[in-house]
GUBATI-599090 format. One record per residue (C-alpha): x, y, z. Coordinates in steps of 0.5 Angstrom, whole numbers, padded with zeros to 4 digits, always signed. Layout:
BEGIN
XYZ ...
END
This chain:
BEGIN
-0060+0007+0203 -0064+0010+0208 -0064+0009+0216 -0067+0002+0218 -0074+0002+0221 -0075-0005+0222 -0073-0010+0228 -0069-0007+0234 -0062-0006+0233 -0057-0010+0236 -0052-0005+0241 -0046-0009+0243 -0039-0006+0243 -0037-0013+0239 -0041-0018+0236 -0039-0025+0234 -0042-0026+0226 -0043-0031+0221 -0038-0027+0216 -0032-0031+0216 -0027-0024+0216 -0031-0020+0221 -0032-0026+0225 -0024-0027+0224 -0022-0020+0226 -0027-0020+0232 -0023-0026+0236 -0017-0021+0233 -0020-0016+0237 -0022-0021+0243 -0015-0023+0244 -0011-0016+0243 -0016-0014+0249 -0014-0019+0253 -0022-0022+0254 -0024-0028+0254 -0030-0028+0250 -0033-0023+0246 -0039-0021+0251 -0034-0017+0256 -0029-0013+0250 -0033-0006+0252 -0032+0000+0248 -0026+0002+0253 -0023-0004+0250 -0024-0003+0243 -0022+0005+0245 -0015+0002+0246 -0015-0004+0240 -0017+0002+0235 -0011+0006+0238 -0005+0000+0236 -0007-0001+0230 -0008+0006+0228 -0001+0007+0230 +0001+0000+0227 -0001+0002+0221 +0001+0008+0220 +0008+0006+0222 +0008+0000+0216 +0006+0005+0211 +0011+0010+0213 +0016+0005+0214 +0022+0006+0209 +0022-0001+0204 +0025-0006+0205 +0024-0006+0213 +0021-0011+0218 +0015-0006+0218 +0014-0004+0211 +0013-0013+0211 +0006-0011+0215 +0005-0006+0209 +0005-0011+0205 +0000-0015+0208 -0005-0009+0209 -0004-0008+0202 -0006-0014+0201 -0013-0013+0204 -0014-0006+0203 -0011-0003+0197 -0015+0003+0196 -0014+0005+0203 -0012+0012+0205 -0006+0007+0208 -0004+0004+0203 -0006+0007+0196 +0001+0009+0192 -0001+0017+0194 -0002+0017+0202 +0002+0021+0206 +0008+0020+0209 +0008+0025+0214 +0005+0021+0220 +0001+0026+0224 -0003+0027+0217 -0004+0020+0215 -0006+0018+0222 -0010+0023+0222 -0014+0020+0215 -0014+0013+0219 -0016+0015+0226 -0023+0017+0221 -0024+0010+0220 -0026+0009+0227 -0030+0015+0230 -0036+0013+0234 -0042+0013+0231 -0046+0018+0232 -0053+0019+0236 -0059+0024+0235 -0059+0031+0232 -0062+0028+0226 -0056+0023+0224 -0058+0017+0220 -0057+0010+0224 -0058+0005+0220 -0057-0003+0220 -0050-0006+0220 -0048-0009+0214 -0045-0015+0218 -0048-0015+0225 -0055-0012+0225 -0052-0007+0230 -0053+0001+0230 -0048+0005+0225 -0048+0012+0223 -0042+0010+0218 -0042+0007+0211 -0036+0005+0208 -0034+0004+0200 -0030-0002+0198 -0024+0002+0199 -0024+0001+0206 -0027-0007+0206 -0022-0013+0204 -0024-0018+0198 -0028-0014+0194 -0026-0011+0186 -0021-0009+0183 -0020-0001+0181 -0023-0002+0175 -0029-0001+0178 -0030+0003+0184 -0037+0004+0185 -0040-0003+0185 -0046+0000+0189 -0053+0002+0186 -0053+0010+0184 -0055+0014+0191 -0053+0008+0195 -0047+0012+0200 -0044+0005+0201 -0045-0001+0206 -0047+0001+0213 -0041-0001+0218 -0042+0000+0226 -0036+0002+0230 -0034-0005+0232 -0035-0008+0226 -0031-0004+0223 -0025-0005+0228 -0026-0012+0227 -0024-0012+0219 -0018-0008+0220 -0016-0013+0226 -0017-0018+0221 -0009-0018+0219 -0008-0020+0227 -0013-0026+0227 -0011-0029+0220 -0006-0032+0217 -0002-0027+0213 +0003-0027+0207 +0006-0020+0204 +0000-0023+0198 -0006-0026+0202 -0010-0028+0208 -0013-0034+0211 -0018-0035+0216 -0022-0041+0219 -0029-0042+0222 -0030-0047+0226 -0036-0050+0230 -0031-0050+0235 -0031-0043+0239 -0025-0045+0242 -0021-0047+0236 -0023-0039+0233 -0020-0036+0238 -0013-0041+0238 -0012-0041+0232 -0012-0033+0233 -0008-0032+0238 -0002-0036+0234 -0004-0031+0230 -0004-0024+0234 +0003-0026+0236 +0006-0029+0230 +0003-0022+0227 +0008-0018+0233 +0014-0022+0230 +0013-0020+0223 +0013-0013+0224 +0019-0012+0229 +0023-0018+0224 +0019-0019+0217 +0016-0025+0214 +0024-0028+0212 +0026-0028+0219 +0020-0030+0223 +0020-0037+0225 +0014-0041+0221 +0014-0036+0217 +0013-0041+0211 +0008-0046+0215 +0001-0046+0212 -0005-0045+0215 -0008-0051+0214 -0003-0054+0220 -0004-0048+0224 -0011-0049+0224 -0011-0057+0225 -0005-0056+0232 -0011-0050+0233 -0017-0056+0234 -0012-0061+0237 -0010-0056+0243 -0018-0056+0244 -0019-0063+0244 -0025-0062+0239 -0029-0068+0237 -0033-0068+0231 -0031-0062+0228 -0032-0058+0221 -0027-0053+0220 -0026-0048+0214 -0021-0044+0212 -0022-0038+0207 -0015-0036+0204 -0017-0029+0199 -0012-0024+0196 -0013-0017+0193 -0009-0014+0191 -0012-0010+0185 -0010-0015+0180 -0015-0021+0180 -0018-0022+0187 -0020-0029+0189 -0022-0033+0194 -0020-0040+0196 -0025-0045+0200 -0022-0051+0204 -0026-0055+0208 -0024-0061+0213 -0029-0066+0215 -0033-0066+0222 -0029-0074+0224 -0022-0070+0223 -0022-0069+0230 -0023-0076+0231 -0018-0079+0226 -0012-0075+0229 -0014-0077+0236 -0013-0084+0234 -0006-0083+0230 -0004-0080+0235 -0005-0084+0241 -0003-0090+0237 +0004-0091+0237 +0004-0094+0229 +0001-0090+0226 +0004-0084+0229 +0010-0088+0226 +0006-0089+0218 +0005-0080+0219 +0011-0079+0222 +0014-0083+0214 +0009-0079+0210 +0012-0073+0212 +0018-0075+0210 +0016-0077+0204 +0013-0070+0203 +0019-0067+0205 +0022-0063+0198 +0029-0060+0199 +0033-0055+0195 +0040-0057+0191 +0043-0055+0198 +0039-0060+0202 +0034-0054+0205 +0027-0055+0206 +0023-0052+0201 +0016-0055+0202 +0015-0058+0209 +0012-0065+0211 +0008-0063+0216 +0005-0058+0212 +0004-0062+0206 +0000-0067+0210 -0004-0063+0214 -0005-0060+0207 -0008-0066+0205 -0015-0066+0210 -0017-0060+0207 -0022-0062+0201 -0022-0055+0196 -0030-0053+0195 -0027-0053+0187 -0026-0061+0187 -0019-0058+0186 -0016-0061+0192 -0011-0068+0193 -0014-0074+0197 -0010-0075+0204 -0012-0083+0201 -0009-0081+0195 -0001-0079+0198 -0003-0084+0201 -0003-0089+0197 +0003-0086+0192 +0007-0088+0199 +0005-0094+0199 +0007-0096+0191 +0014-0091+0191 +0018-0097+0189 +0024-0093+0191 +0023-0091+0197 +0026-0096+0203 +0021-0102+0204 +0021-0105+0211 +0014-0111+0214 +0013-0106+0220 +0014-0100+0216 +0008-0103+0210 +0004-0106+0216 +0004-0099+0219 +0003-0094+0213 -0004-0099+0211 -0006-0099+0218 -0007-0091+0217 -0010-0092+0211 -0015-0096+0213 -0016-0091+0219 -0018-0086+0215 -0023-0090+0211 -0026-0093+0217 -0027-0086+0221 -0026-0080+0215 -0029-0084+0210 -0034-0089+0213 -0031-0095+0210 -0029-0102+0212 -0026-0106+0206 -0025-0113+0206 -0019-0113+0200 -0016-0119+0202 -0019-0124+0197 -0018-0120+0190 -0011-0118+0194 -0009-0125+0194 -0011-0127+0187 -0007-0121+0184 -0001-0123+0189 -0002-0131+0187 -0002-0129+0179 +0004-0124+0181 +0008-0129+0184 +0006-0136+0181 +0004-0133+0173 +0008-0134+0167 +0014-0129+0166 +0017-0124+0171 +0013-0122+0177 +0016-0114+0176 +0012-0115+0169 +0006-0118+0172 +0006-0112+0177 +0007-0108+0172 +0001-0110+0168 -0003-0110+0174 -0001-0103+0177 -0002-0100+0169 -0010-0102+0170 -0010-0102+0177 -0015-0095+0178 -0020-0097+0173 -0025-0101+0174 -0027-0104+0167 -0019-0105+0166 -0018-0108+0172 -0024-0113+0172 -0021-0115+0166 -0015-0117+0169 -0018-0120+0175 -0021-0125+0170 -0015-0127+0166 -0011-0128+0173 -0017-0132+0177 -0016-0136+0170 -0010-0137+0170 -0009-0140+0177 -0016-0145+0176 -0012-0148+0170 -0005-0148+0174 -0010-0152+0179 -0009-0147+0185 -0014-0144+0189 -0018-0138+0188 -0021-0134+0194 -0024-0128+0191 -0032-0129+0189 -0035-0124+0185 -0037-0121+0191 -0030-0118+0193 -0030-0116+0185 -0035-0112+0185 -0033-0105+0190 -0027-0105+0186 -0030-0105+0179 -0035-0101+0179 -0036-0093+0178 -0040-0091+0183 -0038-0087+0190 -0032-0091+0194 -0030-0095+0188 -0024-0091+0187 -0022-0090+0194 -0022-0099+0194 -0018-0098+0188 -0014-0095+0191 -0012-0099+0198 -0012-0105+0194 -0005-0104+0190 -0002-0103+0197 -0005-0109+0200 -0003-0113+0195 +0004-0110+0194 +0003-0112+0203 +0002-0119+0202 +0007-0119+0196 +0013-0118+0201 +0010-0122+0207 +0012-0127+0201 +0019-0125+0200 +0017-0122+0193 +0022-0116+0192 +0020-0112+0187 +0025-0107+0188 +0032-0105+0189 +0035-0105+0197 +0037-0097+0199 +0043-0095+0203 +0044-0096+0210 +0044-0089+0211 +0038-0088+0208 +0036-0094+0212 +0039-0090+0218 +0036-0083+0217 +0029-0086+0217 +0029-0090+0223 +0031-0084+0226 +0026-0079+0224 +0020-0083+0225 +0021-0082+0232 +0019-0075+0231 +0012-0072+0233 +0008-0071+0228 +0005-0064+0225 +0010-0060+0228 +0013-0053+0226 +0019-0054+0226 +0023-0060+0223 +0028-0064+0226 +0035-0065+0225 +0034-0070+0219 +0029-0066+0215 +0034-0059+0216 +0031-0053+0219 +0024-0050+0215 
END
């Protein structure tokens, strides 16, 4: 690869790119440096950022097993594990090893015949080119040349290159992966990187075990990022990746733009608060001691990241699995208000406004008024409710039943045919079409299930009351 004689190089200290990891370590960088924005980190600045984590580095890779620093080596391994800091023959003398990644950082020469060619994330000048060793998400050490034959490797300039090592500050690490976001938001980049700088410091004084939040996900962090920015429409994506010379692999999530809105409405209306505050609890998992070994807040911020892979869980799904979990408590309020967030969320995220309340009724008169038991007639509903051929047959038989019962039947072939159909939000229709008419089924005094303790009823009331999307749960959900 040889010196680059095209366009003009950039020559900023630091550059904000495209690339979703130096783009995460550069806001790393700008927070480490104490600067606003990434236009006034100077090269002192990146001078000082070079010297901490040179000796935060050195310290986690010399660190004796089982200590607090010794976590942070994890993560580095993580990222980096062909480096002079991680691999399994470093050096243990300190003064040696800082010495190997202290190179890592030198400043890129000039002149005296010096090659300089275009870096490869920013276009700026570098007189360094890096191998994989030196650069996270790449193969494992099954092929350590992935490069073409008399290619020295990926030009990298200084402040690139301090801004893939800062990467483990501005992500969100385990001691096995590491997940960064990008967003159309600026100012959410950087929140989310600040929480993370700073969660990075707990963990290298306490460890991963002993750092409040330590088992919170990202994607929570991310959605308390870009509702402390109040952004508006918004994308987010979170990229969580992880090599650890094994099986590399990358994990892409994204958030539709309106998400920014959806949460700005649940949180200013009070119901619908409440329906969030009940998901979580829901989604709450506990060990046999009663520990919370799956957070409700983290689960449900979960659900509004949809994977590039399709292999992502609806947010209407959960929902709606809420809303038909016969054995949870059932109240009118807490029924109207977990409907009312479904239907938010297909009217802001989704663009729907479905009218269900016709071919809700029908199903709710055939359970009610039809022949046999209406904990039978309901099951023989729900058993064919998310398909649309099965279900059509359903609607016939019951729409027959009622008109030779002489009973009114409001629904018209236009109400049937967004639910019976196979094309894109049919099955979104489906789905709220069980809670609603499982809604108009209890407004009737129809019980299908059995009533719940008043304890139960007790820890309920109270945790709804709780803020949602929160690190911490409350006294009813134990500590995280």
């Amino acid at each position: 690869m040889g010196a680059v004689n095209g366009p003009a190089l950039t020559t900023a200290s630091l550059t904000l790119t495209g690339h979703p990891f130096q783009r995460a370590g550069a806001w790393a960088v700008v927070v480490l440096a104490g600067r606003p924005t990434v236009d006034e980190v100077s090269a002192a600045d990146l001078d000082q950022v070079a010297e901490r984590i040179v000796e935060e580095v050195c310290a986690a890779a010399t660190a004796a097993k089982g200590s607090a620093a010794y976590d942070w080596w994890k993560a580095l391994f993580a990222l980096y594990p062909n480096s002079k800091a991680t691999h399994s023959k470093r050096p243990q003398d300190r003064v040696v090893l800082k010495a190997a990644v202290e190179e890592l950082f030198v400043v890129d020469a000039e002149g005296g015949g010096v090659a300089v060619r275009s870096c490869t994330f920013c276009r700026g000048g570098a007189s360094v080119v890096w191998a994989k060793s030196n650069l996270p998400l790449f193969d494992t050490n099954k092929a350590l040349n992935t490069l073409p034959p008399g290619v020295p490797g990926w030009p990298v300039c200084r402040g690139c290159r301090i801004a893939v090592w800062a990467l483990p500050y501005g992500s969100w690490v385990t001691a096995g992966s590491a997940t960064v976001l990008t967003c159309e938001r600026d100012a959410a980049e950087r929140e989310f990187a600040e929480g993370n700088v700073r969660r990075a410091r707990r963990v290298m004084q306490l460890g991963f075990d002993r750092v409040l939040g330590a088992g919170v996900r990202p994607e929570l962090v991310a959605l308390r990022a870009l509702r402390a920015v109040r952004a508006e429409l918004s994308g987010t994506t979170l990229w969580s990746f992880k090599n650890d010379n094994q099986e590399p692999w990358l994990r892409v999530t994204r958030t539709r733009r309106a998400v920014p809105c959806f949460l700005a409405v649940v949180e200013g209306n009070a119901p619908l608060r409440r329906a969030w505050r009940l998901l979580e609890l829901w989604l709450t998992r506990r060990d046999k001691q009663g520990a919370v070994v799956s957070s409700g807040s983290a689960e449900a911020a979960r659900l509004l990241f949809e994977a590039e892979d399709g292999r992502s869980v609806s947010f209407l799904y959960k929902l709606c699995q809420l809303l038909n979990d016969k054995g949870r408590p059932r109240y009118a309020q807490d029924e109207a208000d977990l409907m009312g967030l479904a239907l938010t969320y297909t009217k802001e995220i989704l663009g729907m406004e479905p009218d269900l309340v016709p071919v809700a009724t029908l199903l709710a008169d055939w359970i009610e008024h039809g022949s046999g038991s209406p904990r039978g007639r309901w099951a023989e509903y729900y058993n064919v409710s998310q398909n649309g051929y099965r279900l059509g047959l359903l609607l016939n038989k019951a729409q027959n039943r009622l008109m030779l019962d002489g009973r009114d039947v409001p629904a018209t072939a236009n109400d049937w045919r967004p639910l019976i159909g196979q094309r894109s939000g049919h099955w979104e229709h489906r789905m709220l079409l069980t809670p609603t008419v499982s809604k108009i089924l209890a407004d009737r005094g129809v019980r299908l299930n059995e009533r719940v303790s008043e304890d139960e009823e007790r820890r309920v009331r109270e945790a709804v009351e709780s803020p949602i999307l929160s690190y911490e749960d409350d006294e009813v959900n134990g500590p995280s």
